[in-house]
C-alpha positions as CSV (number, residue, x, y, z in Angstrom):
1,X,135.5,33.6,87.2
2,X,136.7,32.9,90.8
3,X,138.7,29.6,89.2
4,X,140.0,31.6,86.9
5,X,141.8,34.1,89.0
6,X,142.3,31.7,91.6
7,X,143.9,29.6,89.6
8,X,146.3,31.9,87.9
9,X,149.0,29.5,87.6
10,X,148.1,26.2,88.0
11,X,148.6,24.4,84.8
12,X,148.3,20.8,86.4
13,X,144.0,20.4,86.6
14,X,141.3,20.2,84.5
15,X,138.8,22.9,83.3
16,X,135.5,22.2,81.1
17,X,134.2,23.9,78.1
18,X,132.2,26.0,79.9
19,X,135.0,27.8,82.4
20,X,137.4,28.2,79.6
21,X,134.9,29.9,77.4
22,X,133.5,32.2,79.9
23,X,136.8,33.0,81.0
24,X,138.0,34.0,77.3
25,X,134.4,35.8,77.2
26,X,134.9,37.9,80.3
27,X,138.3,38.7,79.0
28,X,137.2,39.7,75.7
29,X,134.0,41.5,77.4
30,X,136.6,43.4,79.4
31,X,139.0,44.4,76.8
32,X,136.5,45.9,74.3
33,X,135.0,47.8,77.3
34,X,138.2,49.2,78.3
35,X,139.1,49.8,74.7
36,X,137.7,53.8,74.7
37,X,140.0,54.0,77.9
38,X,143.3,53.2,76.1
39,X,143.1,56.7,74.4
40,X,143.2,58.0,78.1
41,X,145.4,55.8,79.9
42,X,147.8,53.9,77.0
43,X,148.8,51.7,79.2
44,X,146.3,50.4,80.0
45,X,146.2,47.4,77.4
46,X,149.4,46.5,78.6
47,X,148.1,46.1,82.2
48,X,145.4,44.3,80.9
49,X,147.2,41.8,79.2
50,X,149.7,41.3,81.7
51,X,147.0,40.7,84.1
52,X,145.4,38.4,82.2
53,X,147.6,36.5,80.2
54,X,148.8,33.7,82.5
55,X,145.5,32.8,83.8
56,X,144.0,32.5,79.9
57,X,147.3,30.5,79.9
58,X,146.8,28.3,82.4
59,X,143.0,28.0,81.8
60,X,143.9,26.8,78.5
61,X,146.4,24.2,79.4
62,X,143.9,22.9,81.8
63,X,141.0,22.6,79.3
64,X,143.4,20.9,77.3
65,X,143.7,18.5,80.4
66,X,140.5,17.8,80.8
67,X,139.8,17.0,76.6
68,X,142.9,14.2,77.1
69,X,145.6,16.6,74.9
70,X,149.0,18.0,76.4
71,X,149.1,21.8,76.9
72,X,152.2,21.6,73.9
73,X,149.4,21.3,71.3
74,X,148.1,24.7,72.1
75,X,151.9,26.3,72.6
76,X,152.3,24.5,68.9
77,X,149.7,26.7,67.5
78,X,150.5,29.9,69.6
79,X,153.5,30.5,68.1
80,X,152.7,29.2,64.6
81,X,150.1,31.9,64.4
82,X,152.7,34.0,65.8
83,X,155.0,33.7,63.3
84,X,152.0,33.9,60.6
85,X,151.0,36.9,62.0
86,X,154.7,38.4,61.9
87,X,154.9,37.6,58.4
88,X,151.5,39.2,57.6
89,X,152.3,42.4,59.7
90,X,155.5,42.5,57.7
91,X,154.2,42.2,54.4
92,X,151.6,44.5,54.8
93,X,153.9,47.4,55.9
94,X,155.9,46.4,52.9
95,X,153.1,46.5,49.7
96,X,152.1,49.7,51.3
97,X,155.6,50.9,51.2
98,X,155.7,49.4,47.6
99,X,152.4,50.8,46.5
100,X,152.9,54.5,47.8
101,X,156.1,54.2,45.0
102,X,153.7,53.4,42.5
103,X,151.7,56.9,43.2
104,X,154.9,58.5,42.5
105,X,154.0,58.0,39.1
106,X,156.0,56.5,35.5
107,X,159.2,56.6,37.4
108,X,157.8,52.9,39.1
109,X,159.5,50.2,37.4
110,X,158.4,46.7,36.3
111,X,160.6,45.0,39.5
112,X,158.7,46.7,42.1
113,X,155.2,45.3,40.4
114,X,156.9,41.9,40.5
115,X,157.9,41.8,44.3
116,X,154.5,43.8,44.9
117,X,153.3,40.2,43.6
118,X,155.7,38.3,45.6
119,X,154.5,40.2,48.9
120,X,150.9,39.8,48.3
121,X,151.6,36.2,47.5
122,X,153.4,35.7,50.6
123,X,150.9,38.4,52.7
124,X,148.1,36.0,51.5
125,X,149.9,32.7,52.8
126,X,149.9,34.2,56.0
127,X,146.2,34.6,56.5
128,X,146.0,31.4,55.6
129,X,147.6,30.3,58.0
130,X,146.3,32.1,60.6
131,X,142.8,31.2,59.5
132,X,143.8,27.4,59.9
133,X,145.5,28.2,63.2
134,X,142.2,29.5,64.3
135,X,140.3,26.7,63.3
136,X,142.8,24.3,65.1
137,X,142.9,26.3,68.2
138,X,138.5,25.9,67.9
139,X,138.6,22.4,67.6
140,X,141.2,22.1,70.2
141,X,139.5,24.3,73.0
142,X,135.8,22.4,71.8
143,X,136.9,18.8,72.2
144,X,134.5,17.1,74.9
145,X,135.7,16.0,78.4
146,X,137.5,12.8,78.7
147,X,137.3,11.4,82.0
148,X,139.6,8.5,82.0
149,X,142.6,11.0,80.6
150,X,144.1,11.6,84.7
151,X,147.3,11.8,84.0
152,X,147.7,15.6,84.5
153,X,145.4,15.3,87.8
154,X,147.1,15.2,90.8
């Protein structure tokens, strides 16, 4: 843990398997512990994060390093699941806006059963994608050390 604050911004090393995950662990370990807090203090996830979210940054970029990959493979898949998750968060709200017209009883027309579809449908791609953007991000963060990738050592 003392490379991982230490190293809060260095992007340019190498980090194994085993510091990145127990980095992410302690993190993660931290966050659900101050979870009952956050009803307290509200700002307090926001602290946390901000805190925390260049070195998991960094830490990443580094493991990535060490594996042989560039850091752009993760930034790739951060802001693919981004977006997947925008589009999920979006078409949620919007079926549950769509099906609280549906409780309002025969007055609910055929078109908003049809784009309920359409929003499920699109809701649905979204996991998807986020569920392969997890896998990739596993299999990127679990790839062995390669020692004879130096070209992000200095």
């Amino acid at each position: 843990m003392k490379r991982f604050f230490t190293g809060y911004v260095r992007f340019d090393s190498r980090s194994s398997r085993r510091e990145y995950w127990y980095a992410v662990l302690f993190v993660l370990l931290v966050g659900v512990a101050l979870f009952p807090l956050r009803f307290v203090i509200p700002s307090l996830d926001v602290l946390w994060g901000g805190v925390t979210t260049i070195p998991l940054l960094a830490i990443g970029s580094r493991r990535l390093h060490d594996s042989g990959r560039r850091a752009t493979a993760w930034a790739v898949n951060v802001v693919i699941s981004t977006i997947a998750a925008g589009v999920l968060t979006v078409s949620g709200i919007l079926s549950l806006a769509i099906a609280i017209t549906f409780t309002k009883g025969p007055a609910a027309s055929p078109f908003d059963e049809r784009v309920f579809g359409v929003v499920m449908v699109i809701a649905f791609a979204g996991a998807l994608v986020l569920i392969a953007m997890f896998i990739w991000y596993l299999w990127l963060m679990t790839r062995p050390s390669d020692p004879t990738a130096t070209r992000w050592d200095r």
